[in-house]
C-alpha positions, -999 to +999 in steps of 0.1 A: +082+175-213+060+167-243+076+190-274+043+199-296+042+185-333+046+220-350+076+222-331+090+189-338+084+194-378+096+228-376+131+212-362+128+186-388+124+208-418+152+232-409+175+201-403+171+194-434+173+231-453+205+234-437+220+200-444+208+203-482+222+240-479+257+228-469+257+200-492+246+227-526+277+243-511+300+216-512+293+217-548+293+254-555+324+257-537+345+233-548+336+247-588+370+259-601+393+244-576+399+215-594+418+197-597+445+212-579+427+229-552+431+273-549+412+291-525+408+320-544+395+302-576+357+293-584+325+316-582+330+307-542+364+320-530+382+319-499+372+295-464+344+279-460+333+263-433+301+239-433+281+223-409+268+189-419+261+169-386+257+200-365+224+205-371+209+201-336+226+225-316+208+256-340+172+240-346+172+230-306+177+265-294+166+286-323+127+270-317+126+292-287+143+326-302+123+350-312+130+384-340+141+407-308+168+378-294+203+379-310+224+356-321+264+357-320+278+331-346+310+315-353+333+307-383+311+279-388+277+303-390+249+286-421+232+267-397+230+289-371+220+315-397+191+293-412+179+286-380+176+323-369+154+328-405+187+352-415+173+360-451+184+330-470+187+345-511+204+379-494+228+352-477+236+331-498+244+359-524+267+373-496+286+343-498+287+348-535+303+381-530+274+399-548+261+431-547+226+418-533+240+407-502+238+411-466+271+432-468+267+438-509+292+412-509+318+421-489+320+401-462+314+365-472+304+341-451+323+348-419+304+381-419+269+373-421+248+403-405+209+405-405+199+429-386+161+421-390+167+390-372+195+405-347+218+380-363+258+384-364+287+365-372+327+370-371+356+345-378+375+352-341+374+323-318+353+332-287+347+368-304+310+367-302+307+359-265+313+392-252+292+407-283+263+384-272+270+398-237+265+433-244+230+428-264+223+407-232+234+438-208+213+462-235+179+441-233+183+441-194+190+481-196+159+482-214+139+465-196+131+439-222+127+402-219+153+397-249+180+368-250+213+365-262+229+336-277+264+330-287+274+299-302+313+290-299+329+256-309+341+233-274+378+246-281+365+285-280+356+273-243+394+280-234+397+313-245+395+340-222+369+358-241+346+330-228+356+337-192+353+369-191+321+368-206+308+343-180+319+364-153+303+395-160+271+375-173+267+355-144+276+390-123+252+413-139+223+378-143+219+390-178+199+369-204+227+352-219+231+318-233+265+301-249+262+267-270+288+251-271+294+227-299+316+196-290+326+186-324+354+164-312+380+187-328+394+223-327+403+223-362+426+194-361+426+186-324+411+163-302+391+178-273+409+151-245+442+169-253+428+201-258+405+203-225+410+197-188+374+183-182+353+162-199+329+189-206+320+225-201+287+225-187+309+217-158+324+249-157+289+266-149+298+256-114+322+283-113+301+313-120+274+299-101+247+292-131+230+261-144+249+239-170+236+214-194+246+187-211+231+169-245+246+141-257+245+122-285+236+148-306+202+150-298+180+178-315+149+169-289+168+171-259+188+204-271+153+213-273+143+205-239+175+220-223+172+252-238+138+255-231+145+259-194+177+276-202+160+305-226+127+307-196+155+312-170+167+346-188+138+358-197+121+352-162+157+377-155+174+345-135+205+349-155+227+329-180+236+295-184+258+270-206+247+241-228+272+223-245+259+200-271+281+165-284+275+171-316+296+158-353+313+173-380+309+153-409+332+173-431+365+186-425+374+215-405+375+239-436+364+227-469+397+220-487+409+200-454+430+171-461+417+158-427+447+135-422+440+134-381+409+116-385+405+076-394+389+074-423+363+055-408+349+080-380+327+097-401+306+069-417+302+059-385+288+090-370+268+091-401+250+063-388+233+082-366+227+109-381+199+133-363+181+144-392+167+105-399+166+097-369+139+124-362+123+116-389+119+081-381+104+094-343+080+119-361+068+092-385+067+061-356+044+084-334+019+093-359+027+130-361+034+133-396+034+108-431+056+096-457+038+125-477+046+152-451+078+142-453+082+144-489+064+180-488+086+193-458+120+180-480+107+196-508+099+233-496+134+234-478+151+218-512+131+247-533+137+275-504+178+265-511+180+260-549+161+296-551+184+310-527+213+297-551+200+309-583+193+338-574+228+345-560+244+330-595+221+357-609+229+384-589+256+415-603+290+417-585+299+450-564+310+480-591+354+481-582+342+517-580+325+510-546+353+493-528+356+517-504+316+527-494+304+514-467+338+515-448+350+540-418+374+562-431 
């Protein structure tokens, strides 16, 4: 399957949004936690979780979504966020905890919601499967052509959430698709002593729907896969499961001492990193030049740092309105 050019440098400019994104954040986060580290210090409090290396799994899929399709998300939601078009300043000021917001700074960035874009995400393992499920069941009820999407992490796979989800998905042959993201790692583990199979498009088997597996962290062939996968549940043929291999070049949570990793795994992976080698393809076959390049790096760069400094300018909530917005 040829992938059209539009396609291919719309992939390669929200790769890089997101992985300059993650990286401003590394910065912005770690401000005030030095140099012994608290989570609650800095204009950034609390988890984060970043997504450096993962950026294939969201572009590969997301080229295919559409406003109307939703989007369950993860702990670990910026890329998946960014590749939906979530609004990026009202985002990133959510993270901020400030009053301009997607949740007027109340829910941080676990608890990203943009309903414009049908976007949600929540810091449960395997908690957006059957959220996904249900918008699935609603756009079948309604006689849409709407998709679902949740995106869970390879050890979220093991959760019964995911199982049940499956079943009734597969059942019902709603539109629903779940990513998986092999990492390598559920939080500190390793997915061989994790995981009974070597990967969970091989579970598909069991609830009678396709399964697909992309290795090597391949943004064109996660394209390619959910291409069919997304056509299948439109066309009202029912869900399926992709499971991306995919890396996590940072630590589980920012702050992560990473002790059950050698310390040379991740310049490794780095040496493959998707985001050149796509832009080493796009410029080998003609489809774009060095000054493309440059022009697509530095619109996603200026999308970012306005996002940013806007949120640094933004007011915090009044203590006074703590308790709006919540059910009583």
């Amino acid at each position: 399957m040829s992938i059209p050019v539009d396609h291919m440098k719309w992939m390669y400019e929200t790769m890089y949004k997101i992985r300059y994104y993650e990286e401003t954040m590394v910065q912005a986060y770690t401000e005030g936690k030095q140099p012994v580290f608290n989570i609650g210090s800095g204009p950034v409090p609390g988890e984060m979780h970043l997504a450096p290396g993962q950026e294939p799994a969201a572009v590969g899929i997301c080229a295919h979504l559409r406003p109307e399709d939703t989007v369950a998300s993860p702990h670990r939601p910026h890329h998946h966020a960014i590749a939906k078009g979530v609004d990026l300043n009202r985002m990133t000021a959510e993270i901020f905890g400030k009053v301009t917001g997607l949740g007027k700074g109340k829910g941080g960035h676990m608890h990203l919601f943009d309903p414009a874009v049908k976007f949600s995400c929540g810091g449960i393992v395997a908690a957006g499967m059957p959220h996904a499920v249900g918008a699935a069941l609603a756009a079948k009820m309604k006689g849409k052509d709407w998709v679902a999407v949740a995106f869970i992490g390879e050890g979220a796979a093991n959760a019964g959430a995911f199982h049940e989800s499956l079943n009734l998905a597969a059942l019902w042959k709603l539109p629903f698709i779940v990513v998986i993201e092999d990492n390598s790692y559920g939080i500190s583990v390793p997915k061989k002593q994790s995981t009974a199979i070597a990967s969970n498009d091989l579970r598909a088997s069991a609830y009678g729907i396709p399964g697909y597996l992309v290795k090597d962290n391949d943004p064109l062939e996660m394209y390619r896969v959910s291409e069919e996968a997304v056509s299948r549940a439109r066309r009202g043929e029912g869900p399926s499961i992709i499971e991306i291999e995919t890396d996590r070049y940072l630590g589980h949570f920012q702050g992560d001492p990473e002790l059950y990793r050698d310390k040379q795994e991740v310049p490794g992976l780095r040496q493959r990193d998707p985001i050149g080698r796509l832009e080493a393809k796009l410029l080998q076959e003609g489809a774009v030049s060095k000054d493309d390049i440059e022009l697509m790096q530095t619109r996603a760069k200026k999308a970012v740092d306005d996002a940013y400094t806007f949120s640094r300018e933004s007011a915090y909530p009044a203590p006074q309105d703590a308790l709006q917005d919540v059910f009583a």
